[in-house]
C-alpha positions as CSV (number, residue, x, y, z in Angstrom):
1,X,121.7,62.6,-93.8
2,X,119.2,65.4,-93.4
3,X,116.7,66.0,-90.6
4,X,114.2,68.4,-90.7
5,X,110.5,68.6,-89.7
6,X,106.9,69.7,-91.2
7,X,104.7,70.9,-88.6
8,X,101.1,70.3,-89.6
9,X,99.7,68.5,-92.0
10,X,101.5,66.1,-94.0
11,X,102.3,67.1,-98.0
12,X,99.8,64.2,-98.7
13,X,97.1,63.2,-96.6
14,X,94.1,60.8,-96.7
15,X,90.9,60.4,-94.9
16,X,87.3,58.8,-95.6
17,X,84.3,60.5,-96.3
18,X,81.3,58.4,-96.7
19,X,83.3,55.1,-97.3
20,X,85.4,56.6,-99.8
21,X,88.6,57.3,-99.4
22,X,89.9,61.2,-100.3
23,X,93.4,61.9,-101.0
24,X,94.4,65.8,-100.7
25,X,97.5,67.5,-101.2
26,X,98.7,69.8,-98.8
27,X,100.9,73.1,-99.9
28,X,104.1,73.1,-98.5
29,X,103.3,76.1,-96.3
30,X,101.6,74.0,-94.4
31,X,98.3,74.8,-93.0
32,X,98.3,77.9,-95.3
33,X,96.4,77.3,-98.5
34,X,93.0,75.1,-99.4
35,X,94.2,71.4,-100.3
36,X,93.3,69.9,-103.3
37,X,91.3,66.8,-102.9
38,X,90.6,63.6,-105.0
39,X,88.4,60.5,-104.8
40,X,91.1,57.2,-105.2
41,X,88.3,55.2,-106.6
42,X,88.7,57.4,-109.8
43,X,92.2,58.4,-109.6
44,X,94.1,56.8,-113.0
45,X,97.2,57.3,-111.8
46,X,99.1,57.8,-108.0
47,X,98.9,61.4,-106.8
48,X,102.9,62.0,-106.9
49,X,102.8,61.0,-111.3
50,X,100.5,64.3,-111.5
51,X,102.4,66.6,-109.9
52,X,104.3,68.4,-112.6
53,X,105.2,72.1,-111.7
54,X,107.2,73.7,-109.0
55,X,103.7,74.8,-107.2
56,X,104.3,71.8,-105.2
57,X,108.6,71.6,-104.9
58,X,108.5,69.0,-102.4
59,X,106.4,66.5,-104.0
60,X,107.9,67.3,-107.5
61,X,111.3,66.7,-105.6
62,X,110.3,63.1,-104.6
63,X,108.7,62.2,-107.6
64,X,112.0,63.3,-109.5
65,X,113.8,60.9,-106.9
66,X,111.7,58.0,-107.9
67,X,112.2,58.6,-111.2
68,X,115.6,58.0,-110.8
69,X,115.5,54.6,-108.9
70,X,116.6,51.7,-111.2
71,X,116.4,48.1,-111.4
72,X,118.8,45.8,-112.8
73,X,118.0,42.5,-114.0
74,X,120.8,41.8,-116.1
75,X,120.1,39.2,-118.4
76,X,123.5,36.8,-120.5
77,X,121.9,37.6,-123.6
78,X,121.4,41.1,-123.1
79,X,124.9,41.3,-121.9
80,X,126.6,39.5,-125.1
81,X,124.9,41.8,-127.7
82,X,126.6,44.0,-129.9
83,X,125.2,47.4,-130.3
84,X,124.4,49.4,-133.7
85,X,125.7,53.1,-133.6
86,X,122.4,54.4,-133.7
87,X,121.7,52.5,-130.4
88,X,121.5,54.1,-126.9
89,X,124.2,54.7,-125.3
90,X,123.1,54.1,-121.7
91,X,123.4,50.4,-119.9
92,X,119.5,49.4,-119.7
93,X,117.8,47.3,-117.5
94,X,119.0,44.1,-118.6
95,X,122.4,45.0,-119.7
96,X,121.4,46.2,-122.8
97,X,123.7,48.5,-124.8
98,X,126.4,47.8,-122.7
99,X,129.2,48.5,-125.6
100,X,127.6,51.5,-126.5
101,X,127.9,53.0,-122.6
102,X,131.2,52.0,-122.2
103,X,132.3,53.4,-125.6
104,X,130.6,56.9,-125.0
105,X,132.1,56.8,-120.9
106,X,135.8,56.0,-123.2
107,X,135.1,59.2,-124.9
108,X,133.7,61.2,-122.6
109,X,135.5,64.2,-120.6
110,X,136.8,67.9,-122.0
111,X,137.8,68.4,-126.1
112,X,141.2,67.0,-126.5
113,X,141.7,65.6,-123.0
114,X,139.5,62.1,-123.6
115,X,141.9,59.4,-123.2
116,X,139.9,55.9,-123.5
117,X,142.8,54.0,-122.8
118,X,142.5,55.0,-119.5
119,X,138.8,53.8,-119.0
120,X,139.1,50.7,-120.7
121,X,142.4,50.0,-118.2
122,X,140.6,50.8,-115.2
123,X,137.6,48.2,-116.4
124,X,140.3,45.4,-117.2
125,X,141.8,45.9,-113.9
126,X,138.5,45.5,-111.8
127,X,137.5,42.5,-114.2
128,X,140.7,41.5,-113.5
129,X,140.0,41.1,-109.5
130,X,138.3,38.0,-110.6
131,X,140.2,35.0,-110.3
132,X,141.0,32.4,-112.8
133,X,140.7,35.4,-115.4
134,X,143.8,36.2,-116.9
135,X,142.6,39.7,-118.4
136,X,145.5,41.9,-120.3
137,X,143.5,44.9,-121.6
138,X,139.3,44.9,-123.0
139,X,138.5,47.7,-125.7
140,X,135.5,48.5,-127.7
141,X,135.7,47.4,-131.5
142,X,134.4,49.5,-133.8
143,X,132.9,47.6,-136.8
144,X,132.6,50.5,-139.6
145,X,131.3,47.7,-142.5
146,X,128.4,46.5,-139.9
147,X,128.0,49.8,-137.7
148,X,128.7,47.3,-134.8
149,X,130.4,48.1,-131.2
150,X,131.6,44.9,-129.6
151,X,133.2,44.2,-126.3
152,X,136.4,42.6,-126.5
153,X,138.8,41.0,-123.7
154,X,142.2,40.6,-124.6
155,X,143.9,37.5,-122.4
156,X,147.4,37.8,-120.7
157,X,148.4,34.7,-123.6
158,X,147.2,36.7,-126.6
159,X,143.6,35.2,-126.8
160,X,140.7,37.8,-127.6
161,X,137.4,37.2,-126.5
162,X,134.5,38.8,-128.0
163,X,131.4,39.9,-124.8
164,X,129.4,36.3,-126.2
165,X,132.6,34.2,-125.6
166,X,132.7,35.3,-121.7
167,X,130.6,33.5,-118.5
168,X,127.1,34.5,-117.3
169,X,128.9,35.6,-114.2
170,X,132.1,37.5,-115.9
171,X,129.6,39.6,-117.6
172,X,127.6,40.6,-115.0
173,X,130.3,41.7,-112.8
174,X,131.4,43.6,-116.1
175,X,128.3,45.3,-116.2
176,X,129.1,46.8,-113.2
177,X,132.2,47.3,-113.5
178,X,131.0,49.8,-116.4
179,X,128.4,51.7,-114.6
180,X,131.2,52.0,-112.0
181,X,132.9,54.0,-113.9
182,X,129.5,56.1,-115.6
183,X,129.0,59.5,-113.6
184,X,125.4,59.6,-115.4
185,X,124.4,56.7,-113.4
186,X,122.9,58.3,-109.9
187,X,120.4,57.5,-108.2
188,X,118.9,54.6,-106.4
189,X,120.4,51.1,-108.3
190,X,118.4,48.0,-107.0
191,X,119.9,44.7,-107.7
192,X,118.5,40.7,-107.1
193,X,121.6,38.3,-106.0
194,X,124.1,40.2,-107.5
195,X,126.1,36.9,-107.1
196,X,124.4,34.7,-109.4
197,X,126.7,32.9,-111.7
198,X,130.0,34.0,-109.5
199,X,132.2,31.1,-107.9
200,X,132.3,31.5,-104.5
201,X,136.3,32.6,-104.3
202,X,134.9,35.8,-106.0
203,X,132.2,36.4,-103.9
204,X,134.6,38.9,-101.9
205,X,135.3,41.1,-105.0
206,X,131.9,41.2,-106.3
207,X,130.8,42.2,-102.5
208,X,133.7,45.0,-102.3
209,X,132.3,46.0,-106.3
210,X,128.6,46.3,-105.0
211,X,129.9,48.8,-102.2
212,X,132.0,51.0,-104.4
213,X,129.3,51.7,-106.7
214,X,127.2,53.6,-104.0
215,X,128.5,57.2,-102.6
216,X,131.5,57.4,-100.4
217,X,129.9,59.4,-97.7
218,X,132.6,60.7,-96.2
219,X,133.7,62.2,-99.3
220,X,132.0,65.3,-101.3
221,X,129.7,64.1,-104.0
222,X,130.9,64.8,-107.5
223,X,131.8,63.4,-111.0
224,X,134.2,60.8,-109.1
225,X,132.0,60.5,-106.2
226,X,128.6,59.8,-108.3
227,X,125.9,60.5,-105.1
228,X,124.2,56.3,-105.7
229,X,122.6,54.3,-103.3
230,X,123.0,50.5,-103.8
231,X,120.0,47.8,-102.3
232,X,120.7,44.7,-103.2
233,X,118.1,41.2,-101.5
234,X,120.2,38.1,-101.2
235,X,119.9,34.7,-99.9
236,X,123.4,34.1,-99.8
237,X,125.5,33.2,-96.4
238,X,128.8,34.4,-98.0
239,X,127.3,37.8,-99.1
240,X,125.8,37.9,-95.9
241,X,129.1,37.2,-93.6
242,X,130.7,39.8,-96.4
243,X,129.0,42.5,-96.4
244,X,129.3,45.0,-93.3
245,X,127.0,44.5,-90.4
246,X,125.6,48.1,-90.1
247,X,124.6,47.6,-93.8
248,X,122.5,44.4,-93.2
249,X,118.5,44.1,-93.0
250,X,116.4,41.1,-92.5
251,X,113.5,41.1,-94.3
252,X,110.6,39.0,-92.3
253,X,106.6,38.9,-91.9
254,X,104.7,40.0,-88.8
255,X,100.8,39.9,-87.8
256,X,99.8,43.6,-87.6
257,X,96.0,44.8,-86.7
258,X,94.8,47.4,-89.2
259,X,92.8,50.4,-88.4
260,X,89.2,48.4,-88.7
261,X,90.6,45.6,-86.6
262,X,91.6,42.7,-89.2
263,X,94.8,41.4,-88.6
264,X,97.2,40.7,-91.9
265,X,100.6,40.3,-92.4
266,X,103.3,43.0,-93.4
267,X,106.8,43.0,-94.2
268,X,109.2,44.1,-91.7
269,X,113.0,44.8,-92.4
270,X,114.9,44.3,-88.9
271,X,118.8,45.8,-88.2
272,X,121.5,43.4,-86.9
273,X,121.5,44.4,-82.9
274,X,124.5,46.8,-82.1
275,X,124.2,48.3,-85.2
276,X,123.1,52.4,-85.7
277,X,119.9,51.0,-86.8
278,X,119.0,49.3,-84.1
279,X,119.7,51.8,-81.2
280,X,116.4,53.5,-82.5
281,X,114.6,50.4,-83.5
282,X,112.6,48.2,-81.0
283,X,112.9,45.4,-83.5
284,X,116.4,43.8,-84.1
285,X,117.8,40.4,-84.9
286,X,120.6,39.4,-83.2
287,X,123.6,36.7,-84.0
288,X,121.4,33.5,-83.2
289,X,118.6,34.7,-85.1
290,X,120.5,34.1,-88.2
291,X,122.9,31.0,-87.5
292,X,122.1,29.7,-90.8
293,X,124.0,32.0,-92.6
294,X,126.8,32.3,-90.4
295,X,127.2,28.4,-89.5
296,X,128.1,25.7,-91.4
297,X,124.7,23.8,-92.2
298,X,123.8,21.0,-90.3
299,X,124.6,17.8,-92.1
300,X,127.1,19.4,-94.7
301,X,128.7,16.3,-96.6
302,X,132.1,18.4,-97.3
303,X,134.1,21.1,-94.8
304,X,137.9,21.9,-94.1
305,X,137.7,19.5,-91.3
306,X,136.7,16.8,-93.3
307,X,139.0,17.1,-96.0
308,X,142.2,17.5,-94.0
309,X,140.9,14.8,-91.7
């Protein structure tokens, strides 16, 4: 983490004049330098899109940031599609073009040292974390009469599955098992219940998955170290006992009085109490805030108990 301070003005600022409000950008000197103001009521597009050249590094640096932030929403039928060789070659959105990015990541690395076999092993053997799987070796097929790429996973007993043969869930944890291994993919990855569609027993492997994908920060940065950052929203008690405490926020809504005295609502996103976050953070949650998701619910019809009773 970095910590530094701006003393003066902020880089983007906004008052009213006359009811209207004025946005103005500051130059990173600070107080040196006119700023450059604009009415929001006729502003087409947020101040950070228009700032294009290095005049103003600091805002051009955040902009590029956001730029970078990604959303995945990966989609079964996305994920089962074959890919033309004309098609990008770069995992989108929705799992789109997913042979195509693991075929060029198979290939990638210096003339006469790519070894795809290795790639497509280290895939299989994530995949293979998932239980009731009984994965041998996946590859990319390359169709020559179609101009087709298609994922296929080759079964312990001989079987070969084509990408549209496999589970909802089995794909999606392929997905990431691909950008995993993709050094283009940095950034900021946002994700929505990464565990739809997995059975519970591999809730642990798609947990331990979602955390490898984001930077080991106490290693350098690098091609094996891609620098990611990984938000994911769940309602999930398992992902929520899984997942590390000091990683956790719980997102709420609280009554806040705005400057001309209305009061509204805002979302608030609270640390778990005795975590870093909290020890500079007047608002925490602690343990009996959230007994639903680390209790058994009230009225369950089926627990250990029960069944060994």
């Amino acid at each position: 983490m970095i910590r530094s301070k701006r003393y003066g003005t902020s880089f983007i600022s906004t008052s009213l004049e006359e009811g209207d409000p004025i946005i103005r950008i500051h130059q990173d000197g600070g107080s040196r330098g006119q700023p450059r103001p604009a009415a929001a009521s006729r502003a087409r597009a947020t101040v950070v899109s228009t700032v294009t050249s290095s005049d103003d590094p600091t805002i051009l640096a955040a902009r590029r940031e956001m730029q970078s932030w990604r959303r995945l929403a990966l989609e079964p039928s996305a994920l089962r599609s074959s890919d033309q060789y004309m098609d990008p070659r770069s995992i989108g959105s929705n799992g789109l073009h997913l042979p195509g990015a693991l075929f060029r990541i198979a290939l990638q690395g210096p003339a006469g040292q790519q070894d795809p076999a290795q790639v497509y092993a280290r895939v299989a053997g994530r995949l293979s974390d998932l239980s009731g799987l009984q994965v041998r070796t996946l590859d990319v097929q390359e169709d020559d009469v179609r101009e087709l790429l298609t994922i296929r996973l080759h079964e312990i007993d001989g079987m070969v599955l084509p990408a549209r043969s496999l589970s909802e869930g089995t794909l999606r944890f392929l997905a990431l098992c691909v950008l995993l291994e993709d050094p283009e993919v940095r950034g900021l990855i946002c994700m929505e219940e990464p565990e739809n569609g997995i059975h519970p027993a591999n809730l642990p492997a798609m947990v331990e998955l979602v955390r490898d994908l984001a930077v080991d920060s106490d290693e350098m940065p690098g091609p094996e170290n891609p620098f990611r950052q990984v938000l994911i929203n769940t309602h999930s008690p398992g992902v929520v006992q899984l997942v590390d405490p000091a990683d956790l926020l719980f997102a709420d809504t609280s009554a806040f009085r705005s400057a001309d005295g209305k009061i509204t609502r805002r979302l608030r996103l609270r640390p778990l109490t005795g975590t870093w976050r909290a020890r500079d953070s007047a608002e925490y949650v602690t343990k009996g805030d959230i007994l639903p998701y680390l209790e058994t619910p009230p009225g369950a019809q089926l627990t250990i108990e029960g069944s060994f009773a």
